[in-house]
gemmi code that builds the backbone of each chain (N, CA, C; Angstrom):
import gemmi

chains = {
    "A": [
        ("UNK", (6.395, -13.531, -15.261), (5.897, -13.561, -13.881), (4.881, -12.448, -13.683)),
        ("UNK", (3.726, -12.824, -13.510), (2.493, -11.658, -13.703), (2.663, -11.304, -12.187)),
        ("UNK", (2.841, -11.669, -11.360), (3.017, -10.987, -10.000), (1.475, -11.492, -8.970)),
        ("UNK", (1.152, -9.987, -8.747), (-0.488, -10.206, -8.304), (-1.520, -9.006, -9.173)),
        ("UNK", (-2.550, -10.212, -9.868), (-3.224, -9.379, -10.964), (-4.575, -9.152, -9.982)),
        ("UNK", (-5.430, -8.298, -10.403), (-6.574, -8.031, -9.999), (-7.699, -8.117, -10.977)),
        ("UNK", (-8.738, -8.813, -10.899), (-9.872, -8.586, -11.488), (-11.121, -8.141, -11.361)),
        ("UNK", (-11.889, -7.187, -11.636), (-11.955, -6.156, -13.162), (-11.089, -5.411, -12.273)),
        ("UNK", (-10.204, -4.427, -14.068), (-9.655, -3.200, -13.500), (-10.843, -2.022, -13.350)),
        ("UNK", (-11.868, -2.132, -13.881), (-13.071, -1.190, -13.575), (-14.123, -1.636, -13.064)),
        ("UNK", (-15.237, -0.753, -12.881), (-16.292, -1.576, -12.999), (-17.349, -0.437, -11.945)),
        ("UNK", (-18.789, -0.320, -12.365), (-19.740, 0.853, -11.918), (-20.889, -0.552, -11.350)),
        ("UNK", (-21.034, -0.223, -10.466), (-22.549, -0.763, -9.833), (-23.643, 0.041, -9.587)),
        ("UNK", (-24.301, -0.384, -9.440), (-25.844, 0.727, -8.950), (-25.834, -0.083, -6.841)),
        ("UNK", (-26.468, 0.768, -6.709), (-26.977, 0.943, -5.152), (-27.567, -0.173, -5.088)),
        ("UNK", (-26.745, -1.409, -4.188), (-27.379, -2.363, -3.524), (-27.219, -3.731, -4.487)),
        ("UNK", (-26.441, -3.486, -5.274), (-25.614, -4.538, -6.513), (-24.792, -5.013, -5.521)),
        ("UNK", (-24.413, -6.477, -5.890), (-23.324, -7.041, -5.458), (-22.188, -7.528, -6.290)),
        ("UNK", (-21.482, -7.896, -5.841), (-19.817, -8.087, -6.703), (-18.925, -8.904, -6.200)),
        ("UNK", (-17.979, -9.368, -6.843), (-16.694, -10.089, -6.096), (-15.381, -9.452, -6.833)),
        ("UNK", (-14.634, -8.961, -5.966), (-13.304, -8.179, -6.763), (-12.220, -9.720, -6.682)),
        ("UNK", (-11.533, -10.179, -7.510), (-10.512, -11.238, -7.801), (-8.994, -10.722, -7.021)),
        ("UNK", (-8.391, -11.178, -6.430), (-6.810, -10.936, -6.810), (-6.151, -12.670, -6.459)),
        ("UNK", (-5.226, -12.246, -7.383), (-4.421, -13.975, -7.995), (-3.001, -13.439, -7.862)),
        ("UNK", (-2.338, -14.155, -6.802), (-0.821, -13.718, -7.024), (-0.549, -15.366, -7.479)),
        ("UNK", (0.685, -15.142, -7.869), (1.266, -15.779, -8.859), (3.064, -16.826, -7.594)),
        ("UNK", (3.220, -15.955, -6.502), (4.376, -16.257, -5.817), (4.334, -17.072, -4.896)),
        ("UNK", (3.206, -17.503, -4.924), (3.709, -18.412, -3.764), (3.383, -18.129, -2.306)),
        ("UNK", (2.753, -16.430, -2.603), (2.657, -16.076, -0.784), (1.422, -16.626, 0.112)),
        ("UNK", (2.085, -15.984, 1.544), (0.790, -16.852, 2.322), (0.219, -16.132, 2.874)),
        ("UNK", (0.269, -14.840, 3.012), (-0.360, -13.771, 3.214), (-0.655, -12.470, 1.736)),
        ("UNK", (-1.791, -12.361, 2.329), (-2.704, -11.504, 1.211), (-3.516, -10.417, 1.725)),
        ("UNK", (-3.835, -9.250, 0.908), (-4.495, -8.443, 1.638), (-5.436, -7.259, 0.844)),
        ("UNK", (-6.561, -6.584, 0.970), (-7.217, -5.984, 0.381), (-7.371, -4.810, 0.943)),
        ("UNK", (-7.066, -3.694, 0.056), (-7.158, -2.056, 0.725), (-7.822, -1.536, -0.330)),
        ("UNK", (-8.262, -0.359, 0.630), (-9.138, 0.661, 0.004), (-7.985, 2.357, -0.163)),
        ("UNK", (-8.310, 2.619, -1.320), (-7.724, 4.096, -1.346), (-8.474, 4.932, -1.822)),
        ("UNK", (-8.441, 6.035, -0.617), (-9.729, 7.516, -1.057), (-8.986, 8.160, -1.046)),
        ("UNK", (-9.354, 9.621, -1.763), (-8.641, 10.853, -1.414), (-8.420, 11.101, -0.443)),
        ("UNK", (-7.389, 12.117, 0.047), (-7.223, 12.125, 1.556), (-7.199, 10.909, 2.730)),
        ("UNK", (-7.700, 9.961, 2.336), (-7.231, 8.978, 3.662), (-6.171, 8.175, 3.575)),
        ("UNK", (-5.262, 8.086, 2.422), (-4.371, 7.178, 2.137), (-4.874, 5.642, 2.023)),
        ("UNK", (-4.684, 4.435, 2.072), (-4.808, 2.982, 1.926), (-5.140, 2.725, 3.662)),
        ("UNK", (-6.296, 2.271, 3.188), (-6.779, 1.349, 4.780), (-7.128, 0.065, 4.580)),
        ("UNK", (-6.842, -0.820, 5.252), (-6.666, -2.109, 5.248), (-8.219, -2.560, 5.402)),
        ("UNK", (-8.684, -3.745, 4.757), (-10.492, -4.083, 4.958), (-10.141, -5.251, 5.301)),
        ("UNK", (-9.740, -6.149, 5.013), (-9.739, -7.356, 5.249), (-8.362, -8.155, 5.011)),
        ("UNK", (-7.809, -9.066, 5.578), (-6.385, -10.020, 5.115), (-6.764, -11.334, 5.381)),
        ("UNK", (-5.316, -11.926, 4.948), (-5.679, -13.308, 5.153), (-3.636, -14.042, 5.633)),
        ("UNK", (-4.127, -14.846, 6.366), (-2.015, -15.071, 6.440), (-1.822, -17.030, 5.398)),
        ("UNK", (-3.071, -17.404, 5.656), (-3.352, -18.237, 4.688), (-4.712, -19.615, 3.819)),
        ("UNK", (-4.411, -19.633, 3.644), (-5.507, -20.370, 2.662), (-6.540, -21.045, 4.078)),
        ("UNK", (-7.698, -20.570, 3.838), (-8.570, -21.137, 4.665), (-8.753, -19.892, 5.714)),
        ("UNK", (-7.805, -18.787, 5.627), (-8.208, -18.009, 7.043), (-8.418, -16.946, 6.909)),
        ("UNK", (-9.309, -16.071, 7.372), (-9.384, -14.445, 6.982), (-9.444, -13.627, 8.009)),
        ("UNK", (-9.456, -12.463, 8.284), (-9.261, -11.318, 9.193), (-9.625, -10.101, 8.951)),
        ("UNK", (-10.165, -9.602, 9.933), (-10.832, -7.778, 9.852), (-9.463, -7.011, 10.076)),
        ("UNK", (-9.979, -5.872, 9.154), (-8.535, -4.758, 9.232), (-9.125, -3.636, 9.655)),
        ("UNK", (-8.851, -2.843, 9.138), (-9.435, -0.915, 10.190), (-10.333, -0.858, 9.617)),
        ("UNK", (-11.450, -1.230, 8.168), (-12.588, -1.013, 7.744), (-13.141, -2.213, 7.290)),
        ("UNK", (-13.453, -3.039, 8.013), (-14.183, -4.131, 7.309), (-15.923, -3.865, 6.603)),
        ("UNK", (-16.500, -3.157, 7.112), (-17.976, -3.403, 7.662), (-17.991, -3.146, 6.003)),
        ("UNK", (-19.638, -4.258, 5.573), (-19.687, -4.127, 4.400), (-19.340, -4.924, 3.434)),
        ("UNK", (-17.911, -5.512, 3.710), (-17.093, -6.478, 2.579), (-16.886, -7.559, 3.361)),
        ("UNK", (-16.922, -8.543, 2.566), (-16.559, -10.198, 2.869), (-15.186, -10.791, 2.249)),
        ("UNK", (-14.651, -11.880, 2.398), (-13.757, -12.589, 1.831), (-13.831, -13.798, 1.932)),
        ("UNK", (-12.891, -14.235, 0.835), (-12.813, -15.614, 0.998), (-11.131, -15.991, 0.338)),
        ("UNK", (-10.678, -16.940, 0.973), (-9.478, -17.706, 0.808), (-9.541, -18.856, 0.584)),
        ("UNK", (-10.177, -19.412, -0.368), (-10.111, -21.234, -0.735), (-9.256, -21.584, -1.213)),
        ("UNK", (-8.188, -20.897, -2.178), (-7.093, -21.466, -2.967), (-5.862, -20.344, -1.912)),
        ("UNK", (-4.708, -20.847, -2.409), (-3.516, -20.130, -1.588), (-3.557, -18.892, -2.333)),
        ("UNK", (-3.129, -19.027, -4.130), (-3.298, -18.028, -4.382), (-4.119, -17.173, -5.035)),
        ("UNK", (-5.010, -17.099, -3.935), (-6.961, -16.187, -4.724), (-7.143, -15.838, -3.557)),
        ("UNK", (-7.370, -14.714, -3.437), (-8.178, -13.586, -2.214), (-9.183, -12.884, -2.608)),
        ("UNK", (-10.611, -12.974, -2.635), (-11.949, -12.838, -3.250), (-12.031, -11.607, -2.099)),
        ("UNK", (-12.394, -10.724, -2.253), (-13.187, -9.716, -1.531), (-15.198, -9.053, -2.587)),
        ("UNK", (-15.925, -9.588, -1.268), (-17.017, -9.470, -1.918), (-17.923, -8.175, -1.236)),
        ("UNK", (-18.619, -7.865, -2.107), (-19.431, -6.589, -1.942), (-20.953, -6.875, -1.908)),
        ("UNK", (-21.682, -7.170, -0.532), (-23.013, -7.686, -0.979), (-24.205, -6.951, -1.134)),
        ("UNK", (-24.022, -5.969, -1.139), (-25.315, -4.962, -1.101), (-24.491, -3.333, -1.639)),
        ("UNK", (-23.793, -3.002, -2.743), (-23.049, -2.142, -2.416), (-23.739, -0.792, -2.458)),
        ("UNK", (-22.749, -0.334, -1.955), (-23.247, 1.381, -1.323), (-22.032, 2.551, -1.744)),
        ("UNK", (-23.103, 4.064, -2.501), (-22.037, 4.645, -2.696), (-20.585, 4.791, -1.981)),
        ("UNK", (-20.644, 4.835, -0.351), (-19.091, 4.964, 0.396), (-18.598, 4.081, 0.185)),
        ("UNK", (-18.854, 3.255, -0.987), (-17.894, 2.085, -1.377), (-17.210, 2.734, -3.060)),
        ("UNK", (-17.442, 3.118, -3.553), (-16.887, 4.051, -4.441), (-15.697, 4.254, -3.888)),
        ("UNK", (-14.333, 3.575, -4.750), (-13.029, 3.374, -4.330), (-12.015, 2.939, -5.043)),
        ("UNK", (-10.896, 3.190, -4.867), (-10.041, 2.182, -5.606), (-9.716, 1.270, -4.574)),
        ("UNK", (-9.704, 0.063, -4.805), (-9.320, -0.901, -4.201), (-8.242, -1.628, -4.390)),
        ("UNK", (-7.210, -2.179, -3.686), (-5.465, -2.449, -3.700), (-5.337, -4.128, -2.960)),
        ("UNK", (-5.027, -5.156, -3.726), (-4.970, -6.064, -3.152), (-3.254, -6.635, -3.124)),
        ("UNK", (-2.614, -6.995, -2.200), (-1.188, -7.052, -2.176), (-1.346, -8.368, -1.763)),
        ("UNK", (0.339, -8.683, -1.758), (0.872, -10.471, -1.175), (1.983, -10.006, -0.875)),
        ("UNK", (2.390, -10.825, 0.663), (4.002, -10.911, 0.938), (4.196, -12.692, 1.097)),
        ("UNK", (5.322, -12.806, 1.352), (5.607, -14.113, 1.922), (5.658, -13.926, 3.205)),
        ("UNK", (5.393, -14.933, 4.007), (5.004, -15.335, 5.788), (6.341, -14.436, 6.277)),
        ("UNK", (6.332, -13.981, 7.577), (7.487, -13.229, 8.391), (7.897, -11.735, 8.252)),
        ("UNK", (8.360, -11.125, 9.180), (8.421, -9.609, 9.493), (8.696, -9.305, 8.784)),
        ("UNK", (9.768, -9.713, 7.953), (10.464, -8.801, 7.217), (10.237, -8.921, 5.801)),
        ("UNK", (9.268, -9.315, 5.018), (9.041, -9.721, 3.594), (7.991, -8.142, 3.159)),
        ("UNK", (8.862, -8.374, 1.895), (8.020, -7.230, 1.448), (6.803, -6.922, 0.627)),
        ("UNK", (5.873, -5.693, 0.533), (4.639, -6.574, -0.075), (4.398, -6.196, -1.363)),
        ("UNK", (3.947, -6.779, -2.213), (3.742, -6.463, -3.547), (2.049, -6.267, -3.788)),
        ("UNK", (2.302, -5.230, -4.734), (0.841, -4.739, -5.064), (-0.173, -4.968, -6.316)),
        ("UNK", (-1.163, -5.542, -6.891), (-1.846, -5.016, -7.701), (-1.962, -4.231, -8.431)),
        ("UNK", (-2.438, -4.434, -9.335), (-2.668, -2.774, -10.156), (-3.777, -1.765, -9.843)),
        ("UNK", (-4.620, -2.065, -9.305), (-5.812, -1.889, -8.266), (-7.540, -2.100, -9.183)),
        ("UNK", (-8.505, -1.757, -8.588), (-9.610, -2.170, -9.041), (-10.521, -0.277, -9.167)),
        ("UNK", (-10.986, 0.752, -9.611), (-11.602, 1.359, -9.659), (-12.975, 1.415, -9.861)),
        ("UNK", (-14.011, 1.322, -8.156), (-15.406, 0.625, -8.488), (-16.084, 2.230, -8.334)),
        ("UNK", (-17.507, 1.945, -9.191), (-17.673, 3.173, -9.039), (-19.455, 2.544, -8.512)),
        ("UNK", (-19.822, 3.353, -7.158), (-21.460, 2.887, -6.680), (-22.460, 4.203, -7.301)),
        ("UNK", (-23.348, 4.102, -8.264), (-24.330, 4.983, -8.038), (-25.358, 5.183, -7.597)),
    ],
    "B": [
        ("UNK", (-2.692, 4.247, 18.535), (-3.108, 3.723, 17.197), (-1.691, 4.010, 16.600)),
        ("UNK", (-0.812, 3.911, 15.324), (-0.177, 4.417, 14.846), (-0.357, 5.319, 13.588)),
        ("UNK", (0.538, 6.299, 13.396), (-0.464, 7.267, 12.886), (1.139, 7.579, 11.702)),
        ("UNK", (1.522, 7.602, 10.865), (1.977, 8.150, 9.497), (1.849, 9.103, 8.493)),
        ("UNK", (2.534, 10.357, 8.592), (2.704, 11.851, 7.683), (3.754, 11.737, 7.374)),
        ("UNK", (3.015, 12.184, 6.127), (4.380, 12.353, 5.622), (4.156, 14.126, 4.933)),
        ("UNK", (5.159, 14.580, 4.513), (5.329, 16.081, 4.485), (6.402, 16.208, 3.534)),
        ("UNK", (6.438, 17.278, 2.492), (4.866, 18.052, 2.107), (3.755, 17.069, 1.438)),
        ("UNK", (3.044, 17.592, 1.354), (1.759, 16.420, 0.494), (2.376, 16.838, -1.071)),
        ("UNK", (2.789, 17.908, -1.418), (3.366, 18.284, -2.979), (4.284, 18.985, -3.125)),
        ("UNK", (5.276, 18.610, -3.880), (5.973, 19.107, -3.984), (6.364, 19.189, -5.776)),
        ("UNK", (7.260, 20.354, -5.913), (7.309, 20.061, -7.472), (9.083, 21.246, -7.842)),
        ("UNK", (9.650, 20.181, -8.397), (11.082, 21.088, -8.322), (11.582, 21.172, -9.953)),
        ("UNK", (12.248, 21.500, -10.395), (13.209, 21.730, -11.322), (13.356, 19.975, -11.817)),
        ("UNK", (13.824, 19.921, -13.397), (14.655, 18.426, -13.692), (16.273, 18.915, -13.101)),
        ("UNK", (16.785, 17.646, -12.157), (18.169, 17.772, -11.955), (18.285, 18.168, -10.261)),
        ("UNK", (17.192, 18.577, -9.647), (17.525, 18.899, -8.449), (17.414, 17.514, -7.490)),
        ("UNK", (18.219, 17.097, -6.803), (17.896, 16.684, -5.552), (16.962, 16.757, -4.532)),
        ("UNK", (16.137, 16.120, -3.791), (15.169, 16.205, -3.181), (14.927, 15.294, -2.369)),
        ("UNK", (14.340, 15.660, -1.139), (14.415, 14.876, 0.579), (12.421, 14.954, 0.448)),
        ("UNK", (12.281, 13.546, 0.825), (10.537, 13.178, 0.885), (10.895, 13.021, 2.492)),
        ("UNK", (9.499, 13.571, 3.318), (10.000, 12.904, 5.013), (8.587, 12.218, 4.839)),
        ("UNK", (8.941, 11.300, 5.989), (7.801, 10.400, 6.748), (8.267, 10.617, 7.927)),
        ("UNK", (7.161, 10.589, 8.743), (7.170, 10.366, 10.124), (6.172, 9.562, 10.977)),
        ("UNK", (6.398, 8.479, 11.945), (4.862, 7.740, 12.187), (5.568, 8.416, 13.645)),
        ("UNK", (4.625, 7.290, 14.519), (4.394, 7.845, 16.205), (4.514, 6.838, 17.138)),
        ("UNK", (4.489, 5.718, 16.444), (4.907, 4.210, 17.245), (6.480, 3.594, 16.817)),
        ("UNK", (7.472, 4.043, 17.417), (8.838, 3.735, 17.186), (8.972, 2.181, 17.183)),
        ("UNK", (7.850, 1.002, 17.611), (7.862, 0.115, 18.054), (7.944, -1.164, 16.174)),
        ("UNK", (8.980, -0.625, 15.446), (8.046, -0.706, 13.528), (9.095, -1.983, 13.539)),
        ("UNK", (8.642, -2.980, 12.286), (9.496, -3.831, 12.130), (10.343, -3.169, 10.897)),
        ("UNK", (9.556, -2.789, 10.145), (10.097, -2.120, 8.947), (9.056, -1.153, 8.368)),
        ("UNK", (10.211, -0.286, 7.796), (9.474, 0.714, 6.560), (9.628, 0.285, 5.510)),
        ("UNK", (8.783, 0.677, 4.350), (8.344, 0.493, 2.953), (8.601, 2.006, 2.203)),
        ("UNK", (8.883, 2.172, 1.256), (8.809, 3.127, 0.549), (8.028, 2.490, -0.576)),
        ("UNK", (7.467, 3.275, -1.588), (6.574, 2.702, -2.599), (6.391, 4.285, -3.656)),
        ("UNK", (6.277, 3.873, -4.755), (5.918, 4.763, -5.835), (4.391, 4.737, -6.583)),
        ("UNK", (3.250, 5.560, -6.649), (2.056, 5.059, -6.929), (2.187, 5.991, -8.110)),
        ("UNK", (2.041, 5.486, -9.801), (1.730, 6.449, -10.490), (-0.039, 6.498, -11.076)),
        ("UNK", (-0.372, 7.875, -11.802), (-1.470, 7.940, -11.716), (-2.368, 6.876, -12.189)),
        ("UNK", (-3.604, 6.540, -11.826), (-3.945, 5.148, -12.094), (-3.560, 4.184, -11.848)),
        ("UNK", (-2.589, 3.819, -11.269), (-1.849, 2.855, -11.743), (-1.653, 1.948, -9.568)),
        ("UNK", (-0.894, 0.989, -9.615), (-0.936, 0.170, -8.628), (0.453, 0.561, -7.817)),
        ("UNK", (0.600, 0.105, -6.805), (1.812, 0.874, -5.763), (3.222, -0.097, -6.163)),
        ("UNK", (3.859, -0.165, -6.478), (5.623, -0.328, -6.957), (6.398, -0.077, -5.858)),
        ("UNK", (7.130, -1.035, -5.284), (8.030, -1.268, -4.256), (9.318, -0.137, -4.073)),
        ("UNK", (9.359, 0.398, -3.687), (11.007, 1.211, -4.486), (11.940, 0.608, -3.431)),
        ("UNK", (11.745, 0.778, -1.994), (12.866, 0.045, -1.204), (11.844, -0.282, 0.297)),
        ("UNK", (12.721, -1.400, 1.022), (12.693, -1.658, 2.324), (13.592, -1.957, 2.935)),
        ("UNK", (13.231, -0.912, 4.586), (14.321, -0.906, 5.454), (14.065, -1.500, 6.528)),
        ("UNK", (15.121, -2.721, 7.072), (14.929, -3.450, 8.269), (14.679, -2.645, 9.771)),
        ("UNK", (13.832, -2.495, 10.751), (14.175, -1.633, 11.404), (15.522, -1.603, 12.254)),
        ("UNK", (16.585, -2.862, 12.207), (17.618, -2.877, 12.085), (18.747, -2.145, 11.603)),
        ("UNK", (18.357, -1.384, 10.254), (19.017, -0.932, 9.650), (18.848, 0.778, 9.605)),
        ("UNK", (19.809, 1.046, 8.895), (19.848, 2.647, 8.963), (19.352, 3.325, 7.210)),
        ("UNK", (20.026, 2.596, 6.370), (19.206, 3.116, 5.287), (19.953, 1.926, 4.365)),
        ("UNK", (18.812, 2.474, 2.678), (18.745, 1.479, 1.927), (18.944, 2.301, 0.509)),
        ("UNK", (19.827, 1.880, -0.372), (20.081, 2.568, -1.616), (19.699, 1.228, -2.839)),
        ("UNK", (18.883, 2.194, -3.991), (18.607, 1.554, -5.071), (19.330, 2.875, -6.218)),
        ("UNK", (19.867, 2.271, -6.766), (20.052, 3.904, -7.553), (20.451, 4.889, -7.437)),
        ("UNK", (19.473, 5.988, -8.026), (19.422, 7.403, -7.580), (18.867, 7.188, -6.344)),
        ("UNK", (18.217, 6.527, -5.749), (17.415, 6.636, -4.420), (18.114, 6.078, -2.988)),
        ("UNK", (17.765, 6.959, -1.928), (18.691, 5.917, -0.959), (17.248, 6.442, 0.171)),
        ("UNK", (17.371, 5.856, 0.864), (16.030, 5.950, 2.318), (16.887, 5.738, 3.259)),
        ("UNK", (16.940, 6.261, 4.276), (17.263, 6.401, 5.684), (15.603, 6.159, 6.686)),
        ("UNK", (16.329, 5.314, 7.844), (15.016, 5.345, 9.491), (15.742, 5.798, 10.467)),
        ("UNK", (15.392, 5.984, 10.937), (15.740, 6.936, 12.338), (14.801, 6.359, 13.462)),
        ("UNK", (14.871, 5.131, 13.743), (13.397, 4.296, 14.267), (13.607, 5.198, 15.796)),
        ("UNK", (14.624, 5.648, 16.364), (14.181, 6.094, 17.558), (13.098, 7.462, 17.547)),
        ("UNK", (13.600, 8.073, 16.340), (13.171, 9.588, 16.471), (11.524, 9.583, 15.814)),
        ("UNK", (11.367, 8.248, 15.145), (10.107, 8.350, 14.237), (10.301, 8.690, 13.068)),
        ("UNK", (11.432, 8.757, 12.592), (11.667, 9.596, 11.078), (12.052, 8.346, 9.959)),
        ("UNK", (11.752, 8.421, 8.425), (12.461, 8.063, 7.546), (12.565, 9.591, 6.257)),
        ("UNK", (13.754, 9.079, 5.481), (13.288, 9.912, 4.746), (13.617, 9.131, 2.946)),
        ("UNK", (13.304, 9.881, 2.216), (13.694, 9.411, 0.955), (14.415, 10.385, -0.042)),
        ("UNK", (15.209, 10.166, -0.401), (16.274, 11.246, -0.884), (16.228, 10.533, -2.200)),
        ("UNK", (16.020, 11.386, -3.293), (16.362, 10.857, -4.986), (17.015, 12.358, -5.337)),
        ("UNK", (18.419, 11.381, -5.662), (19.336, 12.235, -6.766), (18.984, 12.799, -8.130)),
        ("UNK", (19.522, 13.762, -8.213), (19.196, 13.724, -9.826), (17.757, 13.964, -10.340)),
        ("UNK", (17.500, 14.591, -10.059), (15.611, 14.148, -10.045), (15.358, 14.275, -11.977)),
        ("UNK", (14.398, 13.422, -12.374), (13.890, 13.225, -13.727), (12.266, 13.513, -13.989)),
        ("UNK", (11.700, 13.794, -15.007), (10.655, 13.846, -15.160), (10.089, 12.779, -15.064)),
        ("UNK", (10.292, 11.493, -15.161), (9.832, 9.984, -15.042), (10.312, 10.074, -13.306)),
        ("UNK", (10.402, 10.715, -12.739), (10.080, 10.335, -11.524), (9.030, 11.068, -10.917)),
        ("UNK", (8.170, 11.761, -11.387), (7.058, 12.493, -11.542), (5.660, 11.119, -10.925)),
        ("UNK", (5.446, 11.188, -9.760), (4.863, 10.251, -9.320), (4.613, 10.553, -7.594)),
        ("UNK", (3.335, 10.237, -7.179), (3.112, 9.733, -5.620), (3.928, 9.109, -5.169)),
        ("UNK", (4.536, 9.088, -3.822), (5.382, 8.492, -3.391), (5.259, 8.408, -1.656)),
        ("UNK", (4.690, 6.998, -1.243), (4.161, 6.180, -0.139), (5.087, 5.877, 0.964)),
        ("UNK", (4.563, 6.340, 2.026), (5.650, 5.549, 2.845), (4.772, 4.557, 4.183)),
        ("UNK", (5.386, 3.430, 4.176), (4.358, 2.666, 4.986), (5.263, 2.167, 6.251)),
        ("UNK", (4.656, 1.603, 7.040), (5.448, 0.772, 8.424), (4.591, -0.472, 8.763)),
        ("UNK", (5.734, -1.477, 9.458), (4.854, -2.617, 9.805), (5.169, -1.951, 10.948)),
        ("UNK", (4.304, -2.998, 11.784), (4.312, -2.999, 13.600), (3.089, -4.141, 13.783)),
        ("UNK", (3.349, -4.946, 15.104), (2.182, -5.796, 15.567), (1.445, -4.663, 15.621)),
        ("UNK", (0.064, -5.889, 15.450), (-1.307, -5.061, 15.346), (-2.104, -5.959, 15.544)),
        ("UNK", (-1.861, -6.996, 16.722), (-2.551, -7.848, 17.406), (-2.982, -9.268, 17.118)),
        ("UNK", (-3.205, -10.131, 17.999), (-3.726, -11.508, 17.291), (-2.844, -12.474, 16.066)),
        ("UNK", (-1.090, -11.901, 16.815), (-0.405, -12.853, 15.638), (-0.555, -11.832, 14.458)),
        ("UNK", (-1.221, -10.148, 14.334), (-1.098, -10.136, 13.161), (0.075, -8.897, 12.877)),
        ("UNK", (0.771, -8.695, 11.798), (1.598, -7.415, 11.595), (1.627, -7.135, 10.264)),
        ("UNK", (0.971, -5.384, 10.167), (0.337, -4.515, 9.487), (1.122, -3.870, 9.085)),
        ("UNK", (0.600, -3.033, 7.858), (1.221, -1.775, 7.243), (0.218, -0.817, 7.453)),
        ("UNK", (1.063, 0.294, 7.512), (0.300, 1.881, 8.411), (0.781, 2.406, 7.058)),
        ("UNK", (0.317, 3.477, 6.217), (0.426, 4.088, 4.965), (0.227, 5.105, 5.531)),
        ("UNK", (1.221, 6.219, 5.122), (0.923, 7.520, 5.186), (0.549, 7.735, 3.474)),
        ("UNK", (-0.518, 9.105, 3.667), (-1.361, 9.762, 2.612), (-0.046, 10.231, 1.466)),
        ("UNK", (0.859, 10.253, 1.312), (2.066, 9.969, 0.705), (2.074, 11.728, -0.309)),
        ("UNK", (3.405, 12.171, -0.743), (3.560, 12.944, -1.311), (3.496, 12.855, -3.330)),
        ("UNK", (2.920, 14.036, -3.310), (3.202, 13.914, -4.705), (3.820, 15.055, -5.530)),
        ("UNK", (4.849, 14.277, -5.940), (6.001, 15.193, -6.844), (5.712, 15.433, -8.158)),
        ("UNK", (6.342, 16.479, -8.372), (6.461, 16.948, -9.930), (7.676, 16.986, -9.833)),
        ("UNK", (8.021, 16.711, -11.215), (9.581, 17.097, -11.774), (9.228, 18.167, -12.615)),
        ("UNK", (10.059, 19.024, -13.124), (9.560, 19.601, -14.216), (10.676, 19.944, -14.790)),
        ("UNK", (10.250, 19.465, -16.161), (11.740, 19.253, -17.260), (12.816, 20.816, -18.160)),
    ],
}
model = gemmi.Model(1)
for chain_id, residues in chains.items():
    chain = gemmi.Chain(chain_id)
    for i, (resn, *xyz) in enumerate(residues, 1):
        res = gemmi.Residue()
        res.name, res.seqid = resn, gemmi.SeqId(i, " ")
        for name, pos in zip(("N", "CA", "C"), xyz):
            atom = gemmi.Atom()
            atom.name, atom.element = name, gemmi.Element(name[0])
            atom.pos, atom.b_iso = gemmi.Position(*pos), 0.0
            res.add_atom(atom)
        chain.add_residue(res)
    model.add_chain(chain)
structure = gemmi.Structure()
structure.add_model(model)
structure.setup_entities()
């Protein structure tokens, strides 16, 4: 059971490159979600989704896109990227309802120069 | 907004000692807390969740307590090991509008064991 994988685990762009970061869970969930982690700010939420076909702004969207066509694929895209995008990035899945818990990625380390 | 600290940001003890991680958020209003383990590089690992129903949750050496009135959880690991040498997350749901409910991450502590 691979869980939820992320694709690339690395990866360096230059200023104004674009990208698509992958995550594929494997369970079945219907909610999905993509975070950013910097030093000092802890994990902030950019974008989610609760299911296939639907997406949503979180505390930092500006900048990144998504997409949800399959249940389990949550595409977060980068269209012009910019160093303050230099990040690790964290994509998780729960199953639908309050109380489910969420599982994480291994994360993505992008680097903008 | 809801807002999540946790305290100390580092800590680093002896192999064998016992040790209390706190969190604290500011919106008592949570469905649940998360605890989570992040090691370096590496992706965030579930360690426990507590219903805000509930009072605490044991895996192991580990047990977590909420205190949803006061704002508090904490995380207590027995025994402490050098393989528990790791960041350690504490998150909360709560509505966060539009049908939706979020996790709030505090900047999480990071332990040393030392053998």
């Amino acid at each position: 059971n691979a869980g939820v994988t992320q694709t690339p685990k690395f990866r360096v762009l230059k200023t104004g490159q674009s990208m698509t970061l992958l995550c594929a869970q494997d369970m079945n969930h219907e909610y999905m979600y993509w975070y950013r982690q910097d030093p000092g700010m802890g994990l902030r939420l950019i974008h989610y989704s609760v299911g296939e076909g639907t997406t949503a702004k979180g505390e930092v969207p500006d900048g990144y896109n998504v997409s949800r066509l399959k249940k389990q694929n949550f595409l977060l895209g980068l269209e012009s990227a910019a160093p303050s995008q230099t990040s690790v990035y964290f994509c998780a899945s729960r199953m639908r309802g309050l109380i489910t818990e969420a599982f994480f990625g291994q994360g993505t380390r992008l680097t903008v120069v | 907004k809801q807002e999540v600290t946790q305290i100390p940001a580092a800590l680093s003890v002896p192999e064998g000692e016992n040790l209390v991680l706190n969190c604290s958020f500011t919106d008592s209003a949570i469905y649940n807390l998360q605890w989570f383990r992040q090691d370096p590089g590496k992706g965030l690992t579930s360690l426990l969740l507590i219903q805000s129903s509930q009072r605490e949750q044991t895996s192991g050496r580990l047990n977590a307590s909420l205190d949803k009135s006061s704002g508090r959880s904490t995380l207590y690991i027995a025994a402490s090991q050098p393989g528990d040498s790791a960041t350690y997350l504490c998150a909360v749901r709560l509505y966060s509008g539009a049908g939706s409910y979020q996790l709030t991450f505090g900047k999480g502590t990071k332990l040393s064991v030392i053998p």
